[in-house]
C-alpha positions in Angstrom: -26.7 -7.2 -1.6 -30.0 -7.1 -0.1 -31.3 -3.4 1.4 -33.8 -3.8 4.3 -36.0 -0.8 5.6 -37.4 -2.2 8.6 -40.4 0.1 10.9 -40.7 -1.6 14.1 -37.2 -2.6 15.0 -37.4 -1.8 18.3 -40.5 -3.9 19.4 -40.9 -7.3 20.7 -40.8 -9.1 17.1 -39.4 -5.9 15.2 -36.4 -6.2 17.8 -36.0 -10.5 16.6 -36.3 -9.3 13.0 -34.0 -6.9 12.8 -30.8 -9.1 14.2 -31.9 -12.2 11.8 -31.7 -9.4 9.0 -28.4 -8.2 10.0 -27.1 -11.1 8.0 -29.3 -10.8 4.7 -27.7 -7.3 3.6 -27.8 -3.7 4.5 -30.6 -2.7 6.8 -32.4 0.5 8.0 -34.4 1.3 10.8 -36.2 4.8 11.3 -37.1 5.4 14.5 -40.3 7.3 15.4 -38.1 10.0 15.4 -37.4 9.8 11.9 -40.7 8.6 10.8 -44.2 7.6 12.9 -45.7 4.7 10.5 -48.9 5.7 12.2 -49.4 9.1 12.9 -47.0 10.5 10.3 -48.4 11.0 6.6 -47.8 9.7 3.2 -45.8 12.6 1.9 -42.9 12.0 4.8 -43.1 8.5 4.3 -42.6 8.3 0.2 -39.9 10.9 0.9 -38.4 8.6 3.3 -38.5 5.5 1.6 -37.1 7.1 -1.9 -34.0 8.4 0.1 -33.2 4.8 1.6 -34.0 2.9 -1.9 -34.5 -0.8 -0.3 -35.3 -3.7 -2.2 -37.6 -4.9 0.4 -39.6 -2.7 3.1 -40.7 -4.8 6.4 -43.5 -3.3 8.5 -43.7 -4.4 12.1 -45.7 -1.6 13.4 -49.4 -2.7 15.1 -51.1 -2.4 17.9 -53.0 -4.9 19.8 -55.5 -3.1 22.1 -56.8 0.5 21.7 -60.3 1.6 20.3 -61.5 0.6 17.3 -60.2 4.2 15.7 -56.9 3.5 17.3 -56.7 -0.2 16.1 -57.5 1.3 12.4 -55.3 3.2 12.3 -52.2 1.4 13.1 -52.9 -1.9 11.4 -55.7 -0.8 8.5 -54.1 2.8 7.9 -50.7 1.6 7.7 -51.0 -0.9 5.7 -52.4 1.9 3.1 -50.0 3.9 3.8 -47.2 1.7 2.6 -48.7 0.6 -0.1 -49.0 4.1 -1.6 -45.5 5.2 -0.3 -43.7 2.0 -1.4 -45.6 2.0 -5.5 -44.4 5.7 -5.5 -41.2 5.6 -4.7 -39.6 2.0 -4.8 -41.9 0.5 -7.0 -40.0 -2.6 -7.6 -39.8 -3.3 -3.8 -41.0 -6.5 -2.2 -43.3 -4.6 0.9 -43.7 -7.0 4.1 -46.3 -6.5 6.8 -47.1 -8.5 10.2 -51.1 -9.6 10.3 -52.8 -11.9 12.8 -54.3 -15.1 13.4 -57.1 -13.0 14.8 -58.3 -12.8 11.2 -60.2 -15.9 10.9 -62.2 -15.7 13.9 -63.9 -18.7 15.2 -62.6 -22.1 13.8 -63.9 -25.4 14.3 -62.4 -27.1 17.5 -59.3 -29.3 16.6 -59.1 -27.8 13.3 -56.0 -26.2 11.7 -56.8 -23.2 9.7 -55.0 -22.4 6.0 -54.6 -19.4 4.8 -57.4 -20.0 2.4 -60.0 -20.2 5.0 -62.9 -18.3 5.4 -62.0 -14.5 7.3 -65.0 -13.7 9.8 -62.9 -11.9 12.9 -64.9 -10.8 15.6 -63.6 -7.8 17.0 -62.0 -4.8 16.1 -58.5 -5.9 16.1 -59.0 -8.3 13.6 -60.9 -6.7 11.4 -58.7 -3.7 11.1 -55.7 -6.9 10.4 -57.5 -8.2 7.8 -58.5 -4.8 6.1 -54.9 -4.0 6.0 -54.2 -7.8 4.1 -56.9 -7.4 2.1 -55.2 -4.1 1.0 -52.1 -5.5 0.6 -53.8 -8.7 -1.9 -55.5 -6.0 -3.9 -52.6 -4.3 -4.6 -50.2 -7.1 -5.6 -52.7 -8.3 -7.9 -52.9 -5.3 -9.5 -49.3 -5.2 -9.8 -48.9 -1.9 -7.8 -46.8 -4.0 -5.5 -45.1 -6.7 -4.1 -46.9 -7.4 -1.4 -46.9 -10.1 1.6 -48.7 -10.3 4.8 -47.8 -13.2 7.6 -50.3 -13.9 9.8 -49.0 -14.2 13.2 -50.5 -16.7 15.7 -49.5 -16.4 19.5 -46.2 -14.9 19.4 -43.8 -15.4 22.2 -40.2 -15.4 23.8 -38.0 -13.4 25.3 -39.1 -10.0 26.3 -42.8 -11.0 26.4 -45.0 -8.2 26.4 -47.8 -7.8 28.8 -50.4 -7.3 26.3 -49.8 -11.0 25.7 -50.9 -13.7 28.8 -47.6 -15.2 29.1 -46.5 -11.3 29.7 -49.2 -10.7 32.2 -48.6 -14.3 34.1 -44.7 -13.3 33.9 -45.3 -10.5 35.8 -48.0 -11.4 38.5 -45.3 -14.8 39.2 -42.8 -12.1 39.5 -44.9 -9.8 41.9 -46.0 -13.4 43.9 -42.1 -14.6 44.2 -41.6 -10.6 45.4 -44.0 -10.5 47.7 -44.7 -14.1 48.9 -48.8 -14.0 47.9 -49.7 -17.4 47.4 -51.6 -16.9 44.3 -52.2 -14.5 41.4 -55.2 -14.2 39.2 -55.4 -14.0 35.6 -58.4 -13.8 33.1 -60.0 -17.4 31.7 -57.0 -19.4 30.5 -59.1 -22.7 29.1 -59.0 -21.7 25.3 -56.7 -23.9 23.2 -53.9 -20.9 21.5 -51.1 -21.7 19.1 -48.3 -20.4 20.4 -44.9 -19.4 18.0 -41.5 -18.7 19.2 -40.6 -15.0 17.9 -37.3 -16.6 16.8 -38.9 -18.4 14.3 -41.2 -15.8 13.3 -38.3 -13.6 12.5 -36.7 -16.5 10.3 -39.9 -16.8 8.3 -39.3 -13.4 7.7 -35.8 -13.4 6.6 -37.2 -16.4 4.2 -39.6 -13.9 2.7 -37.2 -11.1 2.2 -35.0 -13.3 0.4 -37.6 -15.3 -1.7 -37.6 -14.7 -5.3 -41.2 -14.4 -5.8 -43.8 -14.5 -3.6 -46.0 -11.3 -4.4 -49.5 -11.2 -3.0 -49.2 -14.4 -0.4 -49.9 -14.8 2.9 -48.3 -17.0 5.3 -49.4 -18.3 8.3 -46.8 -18.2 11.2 -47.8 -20.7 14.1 -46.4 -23.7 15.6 -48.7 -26.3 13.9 -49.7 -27.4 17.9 -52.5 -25.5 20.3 -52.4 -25.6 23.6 -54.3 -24.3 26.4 -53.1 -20.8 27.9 -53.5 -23.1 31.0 -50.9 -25.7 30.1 -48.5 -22.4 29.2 -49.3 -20.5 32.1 -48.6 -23.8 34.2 -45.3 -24.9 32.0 -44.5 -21.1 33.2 -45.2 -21.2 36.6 -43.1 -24.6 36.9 -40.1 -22.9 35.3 -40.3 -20.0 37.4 -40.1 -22.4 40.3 -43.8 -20.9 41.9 -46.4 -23.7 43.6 -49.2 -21.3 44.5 -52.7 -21.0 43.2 -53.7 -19.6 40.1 -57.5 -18.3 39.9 -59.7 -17.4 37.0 -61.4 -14.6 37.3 -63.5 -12.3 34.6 -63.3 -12.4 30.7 -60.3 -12.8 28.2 -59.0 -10.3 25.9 -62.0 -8.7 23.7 -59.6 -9.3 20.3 -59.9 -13.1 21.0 -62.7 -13.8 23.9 -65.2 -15.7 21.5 -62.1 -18.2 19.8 -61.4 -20.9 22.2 -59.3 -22.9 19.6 -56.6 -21.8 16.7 -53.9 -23.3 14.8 -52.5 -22.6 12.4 -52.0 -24.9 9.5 -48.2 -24.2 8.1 -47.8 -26.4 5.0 -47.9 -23.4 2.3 -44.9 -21.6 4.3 -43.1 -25.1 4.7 -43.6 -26.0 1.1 -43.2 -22.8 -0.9 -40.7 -21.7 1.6 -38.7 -24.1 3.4 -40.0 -23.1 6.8 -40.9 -24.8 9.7 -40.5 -24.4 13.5 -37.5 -24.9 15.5 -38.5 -23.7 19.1 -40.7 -26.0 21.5 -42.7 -24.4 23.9 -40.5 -25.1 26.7 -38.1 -23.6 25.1 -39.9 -20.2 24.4 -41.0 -20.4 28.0 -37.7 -20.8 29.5 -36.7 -17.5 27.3 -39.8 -15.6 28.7 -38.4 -16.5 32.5 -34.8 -15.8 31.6 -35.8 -12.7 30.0 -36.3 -11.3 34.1 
C-alpha cells in the first residue's frame, strides 16, 4: 500500500488531490498547524517527514501573487526545502511538486509548448516556479531524489479562486445578479489561456504517484486547447444566466500581462503516462457557477 504525505490539502487543487488519493493508499496531510511548508524550517520538516515515512511526498503549497521575496519563498524556497528534507529522511521517496505554465513565458501565437521548450518567464512568479523545477531536475539527476514537477496551465473548477479571472468574474456576476448593476468590469480578457479542469489535474497526479519510474520529469498539465479569457468569461456569464455589459478596463495580472497565448502541448504525459483530459470547458464552468 501506497503512503501519501500531501502539503496543501486544503487548497483549491490540494483539496481535488487529496480525495483522488484517498483511493491510492494511506494519506497524510499536516496542516499548517503541524507544519508551515513556507515559513517553517528544514529541521521541523525532516523531523516531520521521517515520522510519517511515505513512499511519495506531494507538495501543493505556492503562491500566486506577493512580492518577489514572497513569491521566492513559497515556490523557489520550498521546493529546496523538500528536496533537503525528503533526501534526509525518506530518501527513497518519489517527491511531487505543482509548477506553472508561467515558466515559459512568451510563446509563439498558435503554438503548443513542450516541456522541452525554451524557459524565459517574465515576471517574478515564474521565475521563482522555474527556480524551484530547476532544483527539483538537479537533484534527481544527481540521484539525491525522486523528483517531479507538473507544470500547471490555467487551472479551474469548482471553488475557483479569485486570484484566478474565472474567480474574479464569478464574483463581480454574483455581486451584478445581487445588486442588479448592469455591468461589471474586469482587467483585459483578449489573451488566448489554456484552461485545465482541477479534476484532471489531480488525476495526473494520482498517475504520477503511482508510476513506477518517472524521476526528474516534468509534465505539462493543460487542456491541449486555448481560448480567450473572453470566450470563458462569456461561456460564464451565459451559465450564470447574466446579459449585462462586461468592460475592460486597466492591465492583466503582472505574472502573465506580456503572454497573450499558451498551450500546452500534453503528448509526453499522454504517452509515458496514460493521461489525457476528460473535462470540457463547459463543464469546468458549470462547476465554477455551481460551486455558489
Amino acid at each position: 500500500m501506497t503512503r501519501v504525505l500531501l502539503f496543501g490539502s486544503s487548497g483549491f487543487i490540494g483539496s481535488r488531490v487529496r480525495s483522488v488519493l484517498a483511493g491510492v493508499g494511506e494519506m497524510v496531510c499536516p496542516g499548517r498547524d503541524q507544519h508551515d511548508l513556507i515559513g517553517g524550517d528544514v529541521a521541523g520538516l525532516t523531523a516531520l517527514i521521517r515520522e510519517a515515512a511515505p513512499d511519495v511526498v506531494v507538495s501543493c503549497v505556492g503562491a500566486l501573487v506577493g512580492t518577489d521575496e514572497e513569491l521566492v519563498r513559497a515556490n523557489t524556497l520550498v521546493a529546496a526545502k523538500l528536496i533537503e528534507a525528503v533526501s534526509a529522511a525518506a530518501p527513497a521517496a518519489r517527491l511531487v511538486r505543482l509548477g506553472s505554465a508561467g515558466e515559459y513565458g512568451v510563446v509563439p501565437h498558435g503554438r503548443s509548448v513542450a516541456e522541452d521548450h525554451r524557459t524565459e518567464p517574465v515576471g517574478a512568479y515564474g521565475v521563482s516556479h522555474l527556480a524551484g523545477t530547476r532544483l527539483f531536475t538537479l537533484a534527481a539527476e544527481a540521484g539525491r531524489v525522486d523528483a517531479v514537477t507538473v507544470r500547471v496551465f490555467n487551472p479551474i473548477g469548482a471553488g475557483q479562486p479569485a486570484e484566478n479571472v474565472l474567480g474574479r468574474a464569478a464574483r463581480r456576476l454574483r455581486e451584478a445578479l445581487e445588486t442588479g448593476a448592469p455591468e461589471i468590469t474586469l482587467g483585459p480578457l483578449g489573451a488566448y489561456r489554456d484552461f485545465v479542469d482541477v479534476r484532471d489535474i489531480a488525476e495526473l497526479l494520482r498517475l504520477i504517484v503511482l508510476a513506477p519510474s518517472v524521476p526528474g520529469r516534468v509534465y505539462n498539465a493543460g487542456s491541449g486547447r486555448a481560448v480567450t479569457v473572453r470566450e470563458a468569461v462569456g461561456a460564464l456569464a451565459a451559465q450564470a444566466g447574466w446579459t449585462g455589459t462586461i468592460r475592460e478596463i486597466g492591465a492583466g495580472p503582472v505574472r502573465s500581462a506580456a503572454v497573450d497565448w499558451i498551450q500546452a502541448d500534453i503528448r509526453r504525459a499522454t504517452v509515458e503516462l496514460g493521461w489525457a483530459p476528460e473535462y470540457e470547458l463547459s463543464s469546468s464552468i458549470k462547476n465554477i457557477w455551481a460551486a455558489g
